[in-house]
C-alpha positions as CSV (number, residue, x, y, z in Angstrom):
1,X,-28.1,-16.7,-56.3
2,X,-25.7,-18.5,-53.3
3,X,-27.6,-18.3,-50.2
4,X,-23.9,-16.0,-49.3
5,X,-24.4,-13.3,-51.7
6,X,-28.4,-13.2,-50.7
7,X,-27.5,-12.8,-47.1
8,X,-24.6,-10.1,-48.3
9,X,-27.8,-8.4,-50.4
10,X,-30.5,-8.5,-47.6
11,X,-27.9,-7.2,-44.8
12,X,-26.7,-4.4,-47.8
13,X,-30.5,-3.6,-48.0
14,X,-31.2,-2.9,-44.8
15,X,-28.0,-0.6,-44.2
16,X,-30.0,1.5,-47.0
17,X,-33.3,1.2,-45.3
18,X,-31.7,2.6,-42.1
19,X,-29.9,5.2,-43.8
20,X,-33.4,6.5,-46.0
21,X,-35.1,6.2,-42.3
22,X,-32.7,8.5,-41.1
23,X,-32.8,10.7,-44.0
24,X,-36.3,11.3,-43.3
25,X,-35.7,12.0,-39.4
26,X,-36.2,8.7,-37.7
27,X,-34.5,8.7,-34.4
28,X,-33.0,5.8,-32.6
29,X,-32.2,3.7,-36.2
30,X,-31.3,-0.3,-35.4
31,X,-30.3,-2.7,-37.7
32,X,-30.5,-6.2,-36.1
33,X,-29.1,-9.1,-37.5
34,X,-31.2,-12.5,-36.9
35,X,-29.8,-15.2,-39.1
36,X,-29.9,-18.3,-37.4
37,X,-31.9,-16.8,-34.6
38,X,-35.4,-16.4,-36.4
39,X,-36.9,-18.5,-39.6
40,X,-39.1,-15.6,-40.5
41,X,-36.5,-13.2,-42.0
42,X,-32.7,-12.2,-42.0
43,X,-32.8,-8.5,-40.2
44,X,-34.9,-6.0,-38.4
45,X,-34.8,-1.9,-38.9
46,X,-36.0,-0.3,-36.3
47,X,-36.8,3.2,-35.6
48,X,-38.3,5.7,-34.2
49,X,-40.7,8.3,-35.7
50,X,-41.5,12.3,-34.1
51,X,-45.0,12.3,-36.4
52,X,-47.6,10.0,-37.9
53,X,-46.7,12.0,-40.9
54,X,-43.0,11.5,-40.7
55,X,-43.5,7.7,-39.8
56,X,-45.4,7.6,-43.0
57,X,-42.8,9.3,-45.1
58,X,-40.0,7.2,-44.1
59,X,-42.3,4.3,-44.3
60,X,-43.4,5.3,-47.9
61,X,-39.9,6.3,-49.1
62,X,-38.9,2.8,-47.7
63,X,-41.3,1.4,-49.8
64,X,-40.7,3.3,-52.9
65,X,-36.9,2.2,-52.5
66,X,-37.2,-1.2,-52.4
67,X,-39.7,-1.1,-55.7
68,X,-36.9,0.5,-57.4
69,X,-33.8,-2.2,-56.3
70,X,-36.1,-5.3,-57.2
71,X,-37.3,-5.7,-53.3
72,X,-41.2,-4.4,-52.9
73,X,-42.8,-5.3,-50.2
74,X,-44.5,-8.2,-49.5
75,X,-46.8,-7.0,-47.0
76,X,-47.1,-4.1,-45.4
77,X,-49.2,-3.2,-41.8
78,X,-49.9,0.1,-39.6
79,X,-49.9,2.8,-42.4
80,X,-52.9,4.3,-41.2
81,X,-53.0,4.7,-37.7
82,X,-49.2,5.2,-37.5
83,X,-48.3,3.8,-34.0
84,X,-46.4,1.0,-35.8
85,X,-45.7,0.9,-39.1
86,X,-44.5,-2.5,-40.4
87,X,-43.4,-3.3,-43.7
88,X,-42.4,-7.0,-44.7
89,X,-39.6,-6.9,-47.3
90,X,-39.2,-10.9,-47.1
91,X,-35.4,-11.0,-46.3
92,X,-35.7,-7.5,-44.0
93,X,-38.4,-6.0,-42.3
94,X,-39.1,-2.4,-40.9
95,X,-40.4,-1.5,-38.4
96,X,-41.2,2.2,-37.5
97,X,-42.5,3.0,-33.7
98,X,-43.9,6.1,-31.9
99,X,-41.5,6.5,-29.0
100,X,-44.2,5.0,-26.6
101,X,-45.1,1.8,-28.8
102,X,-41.3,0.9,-29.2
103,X,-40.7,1.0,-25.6
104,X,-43.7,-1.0,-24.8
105,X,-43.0,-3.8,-27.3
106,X,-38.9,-3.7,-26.9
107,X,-38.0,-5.8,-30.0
108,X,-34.3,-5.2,-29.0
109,X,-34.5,-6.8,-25.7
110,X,-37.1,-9.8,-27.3
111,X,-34.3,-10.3,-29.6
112,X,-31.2,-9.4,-27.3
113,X,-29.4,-12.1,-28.7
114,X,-28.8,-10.4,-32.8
115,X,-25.9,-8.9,-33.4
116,X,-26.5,-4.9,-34.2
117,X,-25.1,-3.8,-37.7
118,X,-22.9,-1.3,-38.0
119,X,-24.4,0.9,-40.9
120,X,-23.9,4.8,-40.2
121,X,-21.3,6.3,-43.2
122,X,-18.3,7.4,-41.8
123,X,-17.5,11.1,-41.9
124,X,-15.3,11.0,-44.6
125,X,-18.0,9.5,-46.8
């Protein structure tokens, strides 16, 4: 695979992990782009949970979605106590916050630099 169409497939990837986030009632849904700003992976999701329970839904349903398109995790972190649910699809990685938690660690102004992906469906989709 060309290093192009792998970008094209990570960045498609986590326009579908956003929209399965939002699905299950995240709030607040980023998608960061951070090719050529960080060697550790191509984008960030972030969200926003209202539950443990709900954190753990998305995060599962995440999870569950990326076993079935050929990308399961490689690690995962936070399941249980549900302040901050990572999980490390390589290429992507989610990250799922309490309110509190994402304002305390501010990935968005650590990484002000990314571009934000547009990845909402229009209204006519």
């Amino acid at each position: 695979m060309t290093e192009a169409k792998q970008h094209a497939g990570a960045r498609q990837f986590a326009i579908e992990l956003a929209r399965i986030v939002t699905d299950d009632k995240c709030e607040d849904v980023t998608v960061m782009d951070l090719r050529g700003l960080s060697p550790v992976t191509d984008f960030f999701v972030i969200c926003s949970g209202t539950s443990d329970r709900q954190m753990r839904t998305a995060a599962e349903h995440a999870i569950t979605y990326g076993k079935k398109v050929g990308e399961p995790p490689f690690s995962r972190a936070g399941l249980d106590g549900a302040t901050w649910i990572l999980i490390d699809f390589v290429n992507v990685v989610l990250h799922v916050f309490t309110p509190e938690h994402r304002t305390y660690y501010d990935l968005e102004l650590l990484w002000g630099d990314a571009p934000r992906i547009e990845w909402q469906r229009s209204a006519s989709a």
